[in-house]
C-alpha positions as CSV (number, residue, x, y, z in Angstrom):
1,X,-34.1,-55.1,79.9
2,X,-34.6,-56.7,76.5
3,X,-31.3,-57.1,74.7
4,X,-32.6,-55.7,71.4
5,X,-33.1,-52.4,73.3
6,X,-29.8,-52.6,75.7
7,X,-28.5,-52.6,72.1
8,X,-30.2,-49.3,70.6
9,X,-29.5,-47.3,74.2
10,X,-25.6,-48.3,73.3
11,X,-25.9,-48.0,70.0
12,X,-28.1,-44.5,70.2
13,X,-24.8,-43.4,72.2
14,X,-21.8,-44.9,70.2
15,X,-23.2,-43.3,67.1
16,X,-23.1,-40.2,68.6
17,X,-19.2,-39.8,68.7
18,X,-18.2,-41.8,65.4
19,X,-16.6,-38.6,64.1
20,X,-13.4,-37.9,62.2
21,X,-14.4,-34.1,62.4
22,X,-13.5,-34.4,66.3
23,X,-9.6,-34.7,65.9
24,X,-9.4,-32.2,63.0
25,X,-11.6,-29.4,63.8
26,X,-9.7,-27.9,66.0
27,X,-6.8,-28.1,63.4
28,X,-9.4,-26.7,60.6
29,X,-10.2,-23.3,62.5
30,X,-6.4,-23.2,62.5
31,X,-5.9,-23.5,59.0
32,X,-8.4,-21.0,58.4
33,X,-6.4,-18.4,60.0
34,X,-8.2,-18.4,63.1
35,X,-5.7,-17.5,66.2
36,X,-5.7,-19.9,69.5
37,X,-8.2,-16.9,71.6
38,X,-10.8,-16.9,68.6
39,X,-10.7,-20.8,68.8
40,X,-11.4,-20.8,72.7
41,X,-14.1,-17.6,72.2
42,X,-15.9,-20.7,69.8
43,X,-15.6,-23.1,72.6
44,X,-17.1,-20.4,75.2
45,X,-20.0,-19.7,72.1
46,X,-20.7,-23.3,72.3
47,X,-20.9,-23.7,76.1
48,X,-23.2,-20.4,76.2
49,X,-25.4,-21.6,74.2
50,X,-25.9,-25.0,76.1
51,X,-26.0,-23.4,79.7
52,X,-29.0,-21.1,78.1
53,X,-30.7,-24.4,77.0
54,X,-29.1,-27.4,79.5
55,X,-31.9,-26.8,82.1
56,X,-35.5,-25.7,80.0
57,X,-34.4,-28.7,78.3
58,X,-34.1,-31.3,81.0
59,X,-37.4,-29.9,82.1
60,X,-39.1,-30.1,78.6
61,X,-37.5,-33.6,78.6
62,X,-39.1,-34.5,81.4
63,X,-42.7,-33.5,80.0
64,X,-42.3,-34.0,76.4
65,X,-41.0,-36.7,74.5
66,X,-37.6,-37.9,75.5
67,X,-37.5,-40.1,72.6
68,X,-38.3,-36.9,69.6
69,X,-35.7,-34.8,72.2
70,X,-33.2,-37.6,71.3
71,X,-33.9,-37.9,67.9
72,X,-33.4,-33.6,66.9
73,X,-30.5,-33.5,69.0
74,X,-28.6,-35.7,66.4
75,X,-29.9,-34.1,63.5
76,X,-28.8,-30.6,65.0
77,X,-25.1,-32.2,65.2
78,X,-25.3,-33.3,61.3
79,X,-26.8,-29.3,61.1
80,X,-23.6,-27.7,62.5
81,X,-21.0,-30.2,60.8
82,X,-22.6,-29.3,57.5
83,X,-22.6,-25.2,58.5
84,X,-18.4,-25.9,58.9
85,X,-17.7,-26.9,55.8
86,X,-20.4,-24.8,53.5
87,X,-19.1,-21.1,55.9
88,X,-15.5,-21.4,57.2
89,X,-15.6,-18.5,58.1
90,X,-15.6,-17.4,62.1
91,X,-18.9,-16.5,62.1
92,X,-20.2,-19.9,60.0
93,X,-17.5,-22.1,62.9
94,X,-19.3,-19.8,65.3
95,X,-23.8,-21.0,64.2
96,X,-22.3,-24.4,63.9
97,X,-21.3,-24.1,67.5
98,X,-24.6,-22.9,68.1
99,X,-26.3,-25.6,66.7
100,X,-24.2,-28.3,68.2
101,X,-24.9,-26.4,71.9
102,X,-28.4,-26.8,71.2
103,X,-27.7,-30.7,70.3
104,X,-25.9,-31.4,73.2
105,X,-28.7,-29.6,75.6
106,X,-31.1,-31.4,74.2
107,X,-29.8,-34.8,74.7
108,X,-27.6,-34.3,77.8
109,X,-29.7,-35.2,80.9
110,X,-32.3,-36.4,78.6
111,X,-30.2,-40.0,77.6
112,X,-29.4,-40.6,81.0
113,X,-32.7,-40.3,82.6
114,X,-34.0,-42.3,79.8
115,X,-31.9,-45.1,80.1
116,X,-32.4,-44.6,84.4
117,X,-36.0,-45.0,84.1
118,X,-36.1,-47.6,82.0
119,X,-34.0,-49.8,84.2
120,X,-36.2,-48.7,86.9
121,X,-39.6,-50.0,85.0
122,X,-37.9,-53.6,85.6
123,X,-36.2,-53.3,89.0
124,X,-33.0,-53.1,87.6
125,X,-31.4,-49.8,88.7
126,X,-28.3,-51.5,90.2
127,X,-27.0,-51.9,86.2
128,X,-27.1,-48.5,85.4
129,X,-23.4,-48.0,85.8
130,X,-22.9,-50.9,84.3
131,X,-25.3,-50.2,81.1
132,X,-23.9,-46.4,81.2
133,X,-20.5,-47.6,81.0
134,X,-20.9,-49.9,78.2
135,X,-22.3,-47.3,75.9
136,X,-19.7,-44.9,76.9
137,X,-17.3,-47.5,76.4
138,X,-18.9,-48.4,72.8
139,X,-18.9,-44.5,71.9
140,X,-15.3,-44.5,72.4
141,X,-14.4,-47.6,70.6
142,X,-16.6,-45.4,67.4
143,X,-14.5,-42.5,68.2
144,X,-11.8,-44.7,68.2
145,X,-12.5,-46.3,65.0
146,X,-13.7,-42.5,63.7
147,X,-10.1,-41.1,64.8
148,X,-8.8,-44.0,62.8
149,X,-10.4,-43.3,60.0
150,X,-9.9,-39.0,60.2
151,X,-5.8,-39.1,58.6
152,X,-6.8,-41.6,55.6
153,X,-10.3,-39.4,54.9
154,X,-8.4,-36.3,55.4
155,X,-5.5,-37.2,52.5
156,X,-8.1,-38.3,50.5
157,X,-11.0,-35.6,50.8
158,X,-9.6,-33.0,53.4
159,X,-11.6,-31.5,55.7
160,X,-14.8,-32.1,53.5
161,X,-14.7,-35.1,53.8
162,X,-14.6,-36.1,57.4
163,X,-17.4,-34.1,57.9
164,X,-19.4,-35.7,55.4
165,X,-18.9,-38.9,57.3
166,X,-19.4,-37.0,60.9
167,X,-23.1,-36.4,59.0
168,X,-24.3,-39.4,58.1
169,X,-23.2,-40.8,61.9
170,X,-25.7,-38.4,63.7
171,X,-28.1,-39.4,60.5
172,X,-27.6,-42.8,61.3
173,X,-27.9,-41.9,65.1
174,X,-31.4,-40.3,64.8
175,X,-32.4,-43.4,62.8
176,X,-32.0,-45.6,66.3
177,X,-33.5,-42.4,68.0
178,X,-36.8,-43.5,66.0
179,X,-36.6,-47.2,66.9
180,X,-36.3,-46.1,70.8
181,X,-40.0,-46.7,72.7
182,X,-41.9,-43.6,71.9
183,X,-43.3,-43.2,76.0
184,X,-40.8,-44.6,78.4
185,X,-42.3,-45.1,82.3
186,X,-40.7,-42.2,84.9
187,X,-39.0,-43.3,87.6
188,X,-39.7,-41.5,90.5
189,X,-40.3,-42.8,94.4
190,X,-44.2,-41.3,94.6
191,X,-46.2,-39.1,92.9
192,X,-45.7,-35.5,93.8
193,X,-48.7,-34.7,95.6
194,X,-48.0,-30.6,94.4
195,X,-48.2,-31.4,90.7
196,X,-51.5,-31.0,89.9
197,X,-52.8,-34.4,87.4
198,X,-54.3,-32.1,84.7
199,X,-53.0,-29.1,83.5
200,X,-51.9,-27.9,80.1
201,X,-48.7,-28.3,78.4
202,X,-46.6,-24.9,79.5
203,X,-48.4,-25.3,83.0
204,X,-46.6,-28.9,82.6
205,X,-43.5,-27.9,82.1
206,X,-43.1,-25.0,84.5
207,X,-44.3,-27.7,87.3
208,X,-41.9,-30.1,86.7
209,X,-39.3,-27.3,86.1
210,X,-39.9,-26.4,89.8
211,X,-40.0,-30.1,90.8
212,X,-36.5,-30.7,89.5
213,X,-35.0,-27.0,90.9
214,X,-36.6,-27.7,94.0
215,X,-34.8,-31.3,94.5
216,X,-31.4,-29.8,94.0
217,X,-32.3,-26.9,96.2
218,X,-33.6,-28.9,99.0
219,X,-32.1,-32.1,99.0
220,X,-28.2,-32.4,100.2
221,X,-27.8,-35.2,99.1
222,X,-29.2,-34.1,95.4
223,X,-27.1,-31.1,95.6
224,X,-24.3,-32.9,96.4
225,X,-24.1,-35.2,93.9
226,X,-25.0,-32.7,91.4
227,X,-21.9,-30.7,92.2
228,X,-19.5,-33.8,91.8
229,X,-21.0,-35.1,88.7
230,X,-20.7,-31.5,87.1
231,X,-16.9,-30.9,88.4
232,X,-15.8,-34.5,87.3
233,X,-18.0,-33.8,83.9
234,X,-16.5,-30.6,83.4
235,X,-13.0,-31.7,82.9
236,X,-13.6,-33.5,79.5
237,X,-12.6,-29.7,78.3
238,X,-9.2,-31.0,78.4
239,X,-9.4,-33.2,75.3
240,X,-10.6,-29.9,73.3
241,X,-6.8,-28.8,73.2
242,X,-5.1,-31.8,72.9
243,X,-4.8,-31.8,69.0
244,X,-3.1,-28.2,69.4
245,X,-1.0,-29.6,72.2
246,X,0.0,-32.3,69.8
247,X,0.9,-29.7,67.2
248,X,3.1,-27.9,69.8
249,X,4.6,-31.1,69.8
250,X,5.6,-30.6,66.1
251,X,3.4,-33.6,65.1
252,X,2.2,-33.2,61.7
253,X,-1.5,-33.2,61.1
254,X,-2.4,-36.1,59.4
255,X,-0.4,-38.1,62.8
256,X,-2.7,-35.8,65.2
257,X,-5.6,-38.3,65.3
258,X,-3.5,-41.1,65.8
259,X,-2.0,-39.4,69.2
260,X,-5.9,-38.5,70.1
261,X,-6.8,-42.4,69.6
262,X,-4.8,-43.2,72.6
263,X,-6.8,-41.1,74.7
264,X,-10.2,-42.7,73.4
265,X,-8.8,-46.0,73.9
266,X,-8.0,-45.4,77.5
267,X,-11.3,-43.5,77.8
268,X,-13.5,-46.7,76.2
269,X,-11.5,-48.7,78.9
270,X,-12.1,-46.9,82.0
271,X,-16.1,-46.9,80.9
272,X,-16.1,-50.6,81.1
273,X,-14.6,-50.4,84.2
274,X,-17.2,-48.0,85.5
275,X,-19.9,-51.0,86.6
276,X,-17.3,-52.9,88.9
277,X,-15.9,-49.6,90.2
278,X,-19.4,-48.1,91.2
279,X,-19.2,-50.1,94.7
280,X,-16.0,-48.9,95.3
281,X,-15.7,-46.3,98.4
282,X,-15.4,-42.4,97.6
283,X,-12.0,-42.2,98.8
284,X,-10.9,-44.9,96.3
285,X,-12.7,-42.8,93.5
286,X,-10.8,-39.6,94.8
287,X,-7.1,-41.1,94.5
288,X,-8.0,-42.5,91.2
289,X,-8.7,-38.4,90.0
290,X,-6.0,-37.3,91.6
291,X,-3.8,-39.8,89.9
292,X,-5.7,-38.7,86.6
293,X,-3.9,-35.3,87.4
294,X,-0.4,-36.0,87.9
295,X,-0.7,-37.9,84.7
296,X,-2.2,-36.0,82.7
297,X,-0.4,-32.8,83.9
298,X,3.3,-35.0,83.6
299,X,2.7,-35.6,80.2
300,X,1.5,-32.1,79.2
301,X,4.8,-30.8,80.8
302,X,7.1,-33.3,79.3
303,X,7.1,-31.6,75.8
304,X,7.0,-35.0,74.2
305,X,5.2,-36.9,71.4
306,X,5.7,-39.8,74.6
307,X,3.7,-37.7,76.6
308,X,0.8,-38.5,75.4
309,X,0.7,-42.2,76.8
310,X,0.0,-40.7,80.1
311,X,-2.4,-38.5,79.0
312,X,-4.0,-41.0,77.7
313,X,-4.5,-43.1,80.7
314,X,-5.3,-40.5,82.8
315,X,-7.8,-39.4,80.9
316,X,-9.3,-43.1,81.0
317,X,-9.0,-42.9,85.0
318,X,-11.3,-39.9,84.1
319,X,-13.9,-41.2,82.2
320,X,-14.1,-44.1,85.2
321,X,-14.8,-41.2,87.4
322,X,-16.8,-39.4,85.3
323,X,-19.5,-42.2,85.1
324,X,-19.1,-43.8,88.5
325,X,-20.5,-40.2,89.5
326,X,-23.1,-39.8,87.3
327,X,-24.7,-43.0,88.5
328,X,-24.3,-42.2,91.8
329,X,-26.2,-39.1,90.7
330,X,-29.4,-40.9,89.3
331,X,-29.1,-43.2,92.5
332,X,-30.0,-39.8,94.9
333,X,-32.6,-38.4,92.6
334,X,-35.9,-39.5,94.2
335,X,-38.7,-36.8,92.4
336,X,-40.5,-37.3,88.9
337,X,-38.2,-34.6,87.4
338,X,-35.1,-37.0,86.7
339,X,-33.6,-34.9,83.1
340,X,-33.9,-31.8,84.8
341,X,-32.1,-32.3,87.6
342,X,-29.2,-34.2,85.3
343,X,-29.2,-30.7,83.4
344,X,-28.9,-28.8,86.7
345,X,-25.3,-30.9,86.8
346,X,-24.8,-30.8,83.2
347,X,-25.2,-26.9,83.6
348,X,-22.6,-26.5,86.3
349,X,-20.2,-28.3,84.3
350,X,-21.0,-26.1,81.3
351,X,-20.0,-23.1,83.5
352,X,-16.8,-25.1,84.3
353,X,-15.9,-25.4,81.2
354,X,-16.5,-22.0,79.9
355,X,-14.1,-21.1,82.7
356,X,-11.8,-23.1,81.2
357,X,-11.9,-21.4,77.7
358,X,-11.8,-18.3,78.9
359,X,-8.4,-19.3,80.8
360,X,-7.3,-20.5,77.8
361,X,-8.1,-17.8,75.5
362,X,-6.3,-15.4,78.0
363,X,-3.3,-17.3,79.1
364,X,-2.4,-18.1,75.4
365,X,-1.4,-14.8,75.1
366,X,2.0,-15.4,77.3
367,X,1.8,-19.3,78.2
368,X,2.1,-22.0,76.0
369,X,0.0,-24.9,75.3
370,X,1.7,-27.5,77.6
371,X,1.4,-25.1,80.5
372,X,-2.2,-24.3,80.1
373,X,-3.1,-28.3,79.8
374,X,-0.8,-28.6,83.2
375,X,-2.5,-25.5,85.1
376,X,-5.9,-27.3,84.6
377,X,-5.2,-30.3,86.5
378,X,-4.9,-28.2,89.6
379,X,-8.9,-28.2,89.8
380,X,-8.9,-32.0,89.0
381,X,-6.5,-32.3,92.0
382,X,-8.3,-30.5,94.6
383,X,-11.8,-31.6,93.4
384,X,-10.2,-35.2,94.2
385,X,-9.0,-33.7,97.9
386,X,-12.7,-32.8,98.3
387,X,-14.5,-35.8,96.7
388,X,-13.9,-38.0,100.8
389,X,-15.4,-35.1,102.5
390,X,-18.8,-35.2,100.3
391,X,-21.1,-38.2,101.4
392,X,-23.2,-39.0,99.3
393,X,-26.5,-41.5,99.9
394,X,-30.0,-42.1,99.7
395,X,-29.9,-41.6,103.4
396,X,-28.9,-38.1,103.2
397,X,-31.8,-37.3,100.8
398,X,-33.5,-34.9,103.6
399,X,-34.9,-31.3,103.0
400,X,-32.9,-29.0,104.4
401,X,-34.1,-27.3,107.7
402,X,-35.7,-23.5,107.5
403,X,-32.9,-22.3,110.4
């Protein structure tokens, strides 16, 4: 791949989380009087929203323009920023929610299978973990920098003006949206002979809608990885509570982001790691989740400012896990409907995480913070126990029998 455009694919995704809104906004609904349920009720808006859109648009991806998908999905995020700040209000927290559902729909499963297929146009599939992770790993060292930045902009413009800044990112992000090619090849193994070669636009879209349903459906090894890569995915709900952890901690607001950059730090280091670790065995993967749950459910429990060093590196054992399954995802994918399928996962993992908010939302009515964080590694543990039993290779892509 041509290094100008290895560049824009990292930078497209780096852009995408240089935000000092992220370790604040959680703080901001506080200081608006909103209580911790009402703050997980906006996280369960904002997951509603993307598990109504995730899958029509990995399918529209899939027949439209990846590349104008990209490019509105960015610009949606600058939308519901800018709705924070001019209604904070519940219901103004709540449309900017909506808006940044409908972002993350439209580019989730959408960036990966771009980024998949173009590797594929050059033979080069075997550096998608490698690729993935190095964009992952640049977003994080932008969040890292953006966290940086959130206590200084905060003291000096509040809340206002970490948005503001959070704006012109995703402005700046749709601007290398436009630069991206405007009709990427598909990467698929053969044409699909049940896909008729002319056909109008909706007839388009429900056929490859089908396509990609049909894969998961039918194909074990699909399914499989699907379910793994929205589990492991569906964790990153964790980090939506840490800044209120932190403040259970009695850590003052303008420190918060500077606990939170730990956790992107660790998080930009396991995606680097992700390439070498993609030949590792399964069971190798598993133990490194399960020890992302003893860490991350120790420091939770230790009612400490210090327990947010462990925290922090398990939640970059995550993000190693996270990616190492995605591209083990794109690897079993074998049909011309690669973003819809990634939505099918991306889906599951927004049902996980609504799950989680709801828990939340309830159990903050006896349990405290530290507890709740603890309780949710229990899934992470026993999705690890499971991870050896689930094979997943090429090999196994066979329909399943009609018995």
């Amino acid at each position: 791949m041509p290094t100008g455009l290895s560049a824009r694919i990292v930078a497209f995704e780096a852009l995408h989380d240089f935000i000092p809104l992220y370790p604040l906004y959680q703080l901001m609904f506080t200081d608006h009087g909103l209580s911790a349920a009402q703050i997980s009720t906006l996280f369960v808006i904002w997951c509603a929203v993307g598990l109504v859109v995730e899958v029509p648009s990995g399918a529209w991806a899939d027949t439209y323009s990846r590349r104008k998908l990209l490019i509105s999905g960015a610009l949606l995020s600058a939308a519901g920023y800018a709705t924070w700040i001019v209604l904070p209000t519940f219901a103004g927290f709540a449309l900017g929610f909506v808006l940044w559902g409908v972002s993350s729909a439209l580019i989730s499963g959408t960036y990966e299978a771009f980024v998949y297929d173009e590797l594929a146009a050059r033979s080069l599939t075997s550096r998608y973990a490698t690729l993935l992770g190095r964009a992952r790993s640049a977003s994080f060292v932008l969040n890292l920098a953006a966290t940086a930045l959130a206590a200084p902009l905060f003291a000096a413009g509040g809340y206002a003006l970490a948005a503001a800044v959070s704006i012109l990112s995703n402005l700046a992000q749709a601007l290398v949206g436009r630069s991206l090619p405007k009709v990427p090849p598909r990467a698929t193994a053969a044409p699909d002979a049940a896909m008729p070669t002319r056909r109008g636009p909706f007839a388009a879209y429900l056929a490859m809608l089908r396509s990609g349903l049909s894969e998961v459906l039918t194909l074990r090894s699909v399914r499989r990885a699907v379910l793994i890569a929205a589990l492991v995915g569906g964790f990153l709900s964790f980090d939506e509570y840490f800044p209120l952890l932190a403040r259970e901690f009695g850590v003052p607001t303008t420190l918060v982001p500077l606990l939170i950059a730990g956790t992107v730090a660790a998080q930009a280091i396991g995606g680097a790691l992700a390439g070498p670790a993609y030949k590792l065995p399964v069971a190798i993967i598993a133990t490194v989740l399960g020890l992302t749950a003893v860490l991350i459910a120790g420091g939770a429990l230790s009612q400490s400012v210090w327990g947010f060093l462990p925290i922090a590196l398990g939640y970059g054992l995550m993000q190693l896990a996270i990616v190492v399954a995605d591209a083990r995802l794109q690897d079993t994918i074998t049909g011309p409907a690669r973003a819809t399928v990634t939505s099918v996962s991306g889906l599951f993992s927004g049902v996980f995480a609504i799950a989680v908010y709801a828990g939340f939302a309830l159990g903050s009515l006896w349990f405290s913070m530290a507890t709740l964080v603890a309780a949710l590694t229990v899934p992470v543990l026993l999705t690890a126990l499971a991870m050896p039993a689930v094979k997943i290779s090429n090999a196994d892509s066979k329909p399943l029998s009609k018995s």
